[in-house]
matplotlib code that plots the C-alpha trace (Angstrom):
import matplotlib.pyplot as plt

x = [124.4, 124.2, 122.9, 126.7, 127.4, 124.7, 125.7, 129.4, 127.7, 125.9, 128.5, 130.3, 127.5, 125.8, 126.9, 127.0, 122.8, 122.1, 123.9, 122.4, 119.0, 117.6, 117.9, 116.2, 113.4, 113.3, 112.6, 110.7, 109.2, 105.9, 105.0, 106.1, 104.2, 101.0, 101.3, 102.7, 101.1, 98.1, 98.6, 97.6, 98.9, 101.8, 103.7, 106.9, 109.2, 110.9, 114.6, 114.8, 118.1, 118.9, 115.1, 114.6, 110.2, 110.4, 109.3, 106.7, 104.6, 102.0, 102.9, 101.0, 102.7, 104.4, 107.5, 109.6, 112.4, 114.2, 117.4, 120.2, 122.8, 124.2, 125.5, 122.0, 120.6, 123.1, 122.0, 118.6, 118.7, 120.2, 117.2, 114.7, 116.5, 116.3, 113.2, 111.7, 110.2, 110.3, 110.7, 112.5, 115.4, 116.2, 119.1, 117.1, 116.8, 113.5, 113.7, 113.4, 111.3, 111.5, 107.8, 105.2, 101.8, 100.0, 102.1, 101.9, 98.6, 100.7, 104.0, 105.8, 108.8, 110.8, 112.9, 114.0, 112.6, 115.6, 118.2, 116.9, 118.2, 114.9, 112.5, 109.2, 110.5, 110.8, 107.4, 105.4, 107.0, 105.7, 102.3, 102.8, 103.6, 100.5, 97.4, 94.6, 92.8, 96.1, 97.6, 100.9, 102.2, 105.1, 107.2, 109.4, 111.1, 112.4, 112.6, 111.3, 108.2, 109.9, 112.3, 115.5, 115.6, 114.6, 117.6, 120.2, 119.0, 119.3, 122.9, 124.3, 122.2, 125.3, 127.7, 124.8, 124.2, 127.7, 128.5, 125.2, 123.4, 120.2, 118.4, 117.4, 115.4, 113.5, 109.2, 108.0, 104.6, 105.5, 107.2, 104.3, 102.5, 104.7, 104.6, 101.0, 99.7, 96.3, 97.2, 94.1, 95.9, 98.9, 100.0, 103.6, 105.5, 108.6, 108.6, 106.9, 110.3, 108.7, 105.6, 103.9, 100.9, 98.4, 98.5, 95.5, 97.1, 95.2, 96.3, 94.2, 95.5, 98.2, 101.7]
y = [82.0, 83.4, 86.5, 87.5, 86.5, 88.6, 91.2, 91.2, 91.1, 93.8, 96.1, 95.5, 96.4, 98.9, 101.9, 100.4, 99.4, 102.9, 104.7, 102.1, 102.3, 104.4, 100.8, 99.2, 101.9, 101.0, 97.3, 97.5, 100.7, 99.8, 96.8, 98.6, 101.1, 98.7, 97.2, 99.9, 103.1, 102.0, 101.7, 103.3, 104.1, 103.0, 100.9, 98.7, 98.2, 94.5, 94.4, 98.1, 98.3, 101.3, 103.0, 101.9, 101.5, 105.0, 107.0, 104.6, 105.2, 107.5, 110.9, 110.1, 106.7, 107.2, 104.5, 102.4, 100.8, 97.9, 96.1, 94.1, 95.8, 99.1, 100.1, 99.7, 102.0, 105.2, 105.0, 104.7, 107.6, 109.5, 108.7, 110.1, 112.8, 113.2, 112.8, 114.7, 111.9, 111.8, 107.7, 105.7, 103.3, 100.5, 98.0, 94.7, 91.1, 90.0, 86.9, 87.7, 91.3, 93.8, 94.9, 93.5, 92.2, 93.9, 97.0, 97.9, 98.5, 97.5, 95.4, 95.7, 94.2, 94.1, 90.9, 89.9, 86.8, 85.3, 86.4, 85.6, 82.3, 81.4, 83.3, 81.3, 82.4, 86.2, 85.9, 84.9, 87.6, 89.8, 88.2, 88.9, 92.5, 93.1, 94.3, 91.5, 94.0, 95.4, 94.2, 92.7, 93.2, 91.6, 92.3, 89.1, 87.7, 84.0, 81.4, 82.7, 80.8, 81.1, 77.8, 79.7, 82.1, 79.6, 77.2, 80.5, 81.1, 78.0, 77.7, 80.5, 80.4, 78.8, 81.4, 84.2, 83.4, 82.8, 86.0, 88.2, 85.4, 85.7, 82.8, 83.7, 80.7, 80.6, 80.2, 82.9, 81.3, 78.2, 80.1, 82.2, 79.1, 77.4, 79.9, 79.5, 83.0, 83.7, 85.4, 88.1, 88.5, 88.0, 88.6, 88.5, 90.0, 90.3, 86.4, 85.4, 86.4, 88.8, 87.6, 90.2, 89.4, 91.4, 89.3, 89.3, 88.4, 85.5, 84.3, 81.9, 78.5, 78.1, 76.8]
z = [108.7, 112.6, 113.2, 114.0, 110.3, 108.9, 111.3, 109.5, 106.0, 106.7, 108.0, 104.8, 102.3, 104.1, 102.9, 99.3, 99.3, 100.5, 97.4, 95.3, 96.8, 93.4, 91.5, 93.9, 93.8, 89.8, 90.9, 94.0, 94.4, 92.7, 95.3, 98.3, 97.7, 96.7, 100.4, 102.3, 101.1, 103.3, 106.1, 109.5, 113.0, 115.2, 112.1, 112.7, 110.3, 110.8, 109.5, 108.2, 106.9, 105.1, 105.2, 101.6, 102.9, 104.6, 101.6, 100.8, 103.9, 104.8, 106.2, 109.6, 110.6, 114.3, 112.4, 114.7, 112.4, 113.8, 112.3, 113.5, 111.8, 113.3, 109.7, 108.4, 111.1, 110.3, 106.9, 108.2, 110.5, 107.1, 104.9, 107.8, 107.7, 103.9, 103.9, 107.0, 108.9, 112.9, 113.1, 115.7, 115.4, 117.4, 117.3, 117.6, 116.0, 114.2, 115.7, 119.5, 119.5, 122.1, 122.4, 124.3, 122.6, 120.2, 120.0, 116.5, 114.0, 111.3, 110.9, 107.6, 105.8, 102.9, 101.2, 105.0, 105.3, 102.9, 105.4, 108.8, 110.5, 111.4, 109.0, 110.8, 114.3, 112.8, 111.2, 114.5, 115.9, 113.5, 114.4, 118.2, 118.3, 115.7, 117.0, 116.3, 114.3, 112.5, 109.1, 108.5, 105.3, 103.4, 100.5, 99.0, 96.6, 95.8, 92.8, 90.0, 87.9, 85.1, 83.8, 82.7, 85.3, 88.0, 86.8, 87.1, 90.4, 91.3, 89.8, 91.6, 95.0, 97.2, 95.8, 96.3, 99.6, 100.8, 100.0, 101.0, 103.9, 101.5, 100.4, 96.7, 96.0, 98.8, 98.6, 100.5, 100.2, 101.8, 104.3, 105.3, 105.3, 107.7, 109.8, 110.2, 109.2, 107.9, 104.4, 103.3, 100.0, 97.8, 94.7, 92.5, 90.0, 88.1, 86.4, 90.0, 91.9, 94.4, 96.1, 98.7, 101.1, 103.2, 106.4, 109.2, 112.6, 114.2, 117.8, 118.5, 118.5, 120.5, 118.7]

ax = plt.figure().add_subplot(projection="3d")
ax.plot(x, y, z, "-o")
ax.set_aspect("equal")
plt.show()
């Protein structure tokens, strides 16, 4: 899909991942808080949709949300509200990033990489607005490890994506790989289909 498609996509399901944003706290709350609750400083959230890593993050962050999707934002700006934090919000794709170098101390994101048109283009990105002493940090999820699940995925990925632009049998590892990022951990969960990483920005060779 274009970004215009996702755009579309996203104005249409909005309002319905905010309402159900206490399942996906059952599901994913425990690893964005493993690679989020840490971290320090000026913090940029890449693709933010609805806010769902707001409450994960430490009371002290100065957060600067970014998403392509005006929908996503307004229910963004509601859950800072909810929950009392003084973040900013910005209308913005992943792929081309409005900040200069090494704005940020930490750059986080949650299951984005399966929707963006170009997720290595979105990831180096990510890598140029980090500080070289900063932390990038990634929350994921793709084809399971696990043969049955794996072969349902892979039955309804088409259809899935079709309908929501996400690619649910994507390898985040081979993605983050491609992109040429220097990976300080990683670890996975639920039947391997979410994969996180603690990322060290390193600029370099030149691409």
């Amino acid at each position: 899909m274009a970004v215009s498609d996702i755009e579309d996509s996203y104005a249409e399901y909005a309002d319905w991942m905010y309402r159900l944003e206490w399942l996906d706290r059952i599901v994913t709350g425990r690893y964005r808080q493993a690679r989020f609750g840490d971290v320090e400083g000026r913090v940029l959230d890449v693709a933010c949709g609805t806010g769902t890593n707001f409450r994960y993050l430490p009371d002290t962050v100065d957060l600067v949300g970014i998403d392509i999707s005006p929908e996503m934002l307004a229910n963004a700006a509601e859950q800072l509200t909810e929950l009392g934090i003084d973040g900013t919000l910005q209308e913005m794709d992943a792929q081309e990033l409005e900040f200069s170098d090494d704005s940020f101390d930490a750059v986080i994101s949650a299951l984005s990489t399966c929707t963006f048109p170009d997720p290595i283009a979105a990831l180096r990105e990510m890598e140029r607005v980090c500080k070289p002493d900063g932390t990038i940090r990634l929350v994921e999820h793709g084809r399971s490890d696990i043969g049955p699940l794996a072969t349902y995925q892979e039955w309804r990925a088409d259809a899935h994506y079709a309908k929501t632009g996400c690619r649910w049998t994507q390898e985040p590892r081979e993605i983050v790989s491609r992109a040429g990022l220097r990976v300080r951990d990683i670890d996975t969960g639920l039947f391997g289909t979410f994969t996180t990483f603690e990322i060290t920005p390193d600029r370099g060779d030149e691409r």
